[in-house]
C-alpha positions as CSV (number, residue, x, y, z in Angstrom):
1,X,-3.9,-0.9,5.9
2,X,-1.0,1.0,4.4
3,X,-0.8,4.0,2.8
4,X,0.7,5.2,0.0
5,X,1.6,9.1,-0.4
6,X,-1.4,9.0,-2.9
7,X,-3.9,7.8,-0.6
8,X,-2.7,10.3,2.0
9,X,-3.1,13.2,-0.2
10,X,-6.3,12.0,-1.1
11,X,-7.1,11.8,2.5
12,X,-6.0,15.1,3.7
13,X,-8.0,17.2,0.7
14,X,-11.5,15.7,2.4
15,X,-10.1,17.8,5.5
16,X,-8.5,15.9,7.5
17,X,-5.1,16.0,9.3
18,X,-2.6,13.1,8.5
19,X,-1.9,13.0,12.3
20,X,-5.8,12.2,12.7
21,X,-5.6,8.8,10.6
22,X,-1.9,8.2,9.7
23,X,0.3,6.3,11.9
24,X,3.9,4.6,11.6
25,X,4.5,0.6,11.4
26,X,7.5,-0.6,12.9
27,X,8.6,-1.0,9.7
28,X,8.4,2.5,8.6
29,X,5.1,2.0,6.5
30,X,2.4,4.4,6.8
31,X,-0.6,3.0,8.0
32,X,-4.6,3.9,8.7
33,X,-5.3,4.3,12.4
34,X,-7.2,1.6,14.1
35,X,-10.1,2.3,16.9
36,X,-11.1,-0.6,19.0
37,X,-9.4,-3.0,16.4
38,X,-11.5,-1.4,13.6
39,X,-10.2,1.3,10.7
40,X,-10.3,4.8,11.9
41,X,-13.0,5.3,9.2
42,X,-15.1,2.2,9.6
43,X,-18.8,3.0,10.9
44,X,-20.0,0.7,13.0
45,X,-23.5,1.4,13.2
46,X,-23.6,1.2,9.7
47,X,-21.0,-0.9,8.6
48,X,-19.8,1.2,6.2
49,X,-16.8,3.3,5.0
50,X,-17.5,6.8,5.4
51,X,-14.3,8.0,2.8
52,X,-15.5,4.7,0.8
53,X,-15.2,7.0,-2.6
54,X,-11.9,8.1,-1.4
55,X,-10.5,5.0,0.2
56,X,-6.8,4.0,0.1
57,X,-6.1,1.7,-3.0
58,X,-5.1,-1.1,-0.5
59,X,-9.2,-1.4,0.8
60,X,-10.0,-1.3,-3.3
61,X,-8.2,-4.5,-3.5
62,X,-9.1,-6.6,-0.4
63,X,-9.2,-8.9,0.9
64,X,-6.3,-9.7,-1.9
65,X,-2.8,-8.3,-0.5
66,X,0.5,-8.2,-0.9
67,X,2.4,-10.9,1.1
68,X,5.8,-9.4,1.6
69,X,7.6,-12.3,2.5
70,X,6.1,-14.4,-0.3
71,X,6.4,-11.3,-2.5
72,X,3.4,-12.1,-4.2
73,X,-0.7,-11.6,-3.4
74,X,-2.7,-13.5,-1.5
75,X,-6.3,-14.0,-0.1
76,X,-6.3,-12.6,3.4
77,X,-8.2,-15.5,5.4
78,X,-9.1,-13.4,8.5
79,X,-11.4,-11.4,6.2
80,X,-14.8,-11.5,7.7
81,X,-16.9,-11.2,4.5
């Protein structure tokens, strides 16, 4: 998911470190971390986000993203809800 310097400030004031759940795209974006191919914040046990109140915008609006290439939104059909 990428960030935007909004969601990482919002981040960092629950206490934690931007080198703790920030990472770098190739393309220079800054993204959330990913642990065994899950978001650095996901709970497994209980299927839950445990910043949910505090998530980055991007998780408010999925599974709708922006395409870049089609520069316009789209339905992400890999979402498994």
């Amino acid at each position: 998911m990428t960030l935007t310097r909004a969601d990482v400030k919002r981040i960092e004031e629950l206490g934690y470190k931007a080198d703790d759940f920030l990472t770098k795209s190739e393309d220079g974006f800054c993204e959330l971390k990913l642990v065994d191919d899950f978001c650095l914040f996901y709970d497994k046990a209980t299927k839950l986000c445990t910043i949910y109140d505090h998530r980055p915008a991007g998780c408010k609006y999925y599974p709708i993203t922006y395409h870049w290439t089609k520069r316009k939104c789209v339905l992400d059909l890999d979402c498994p809800s």
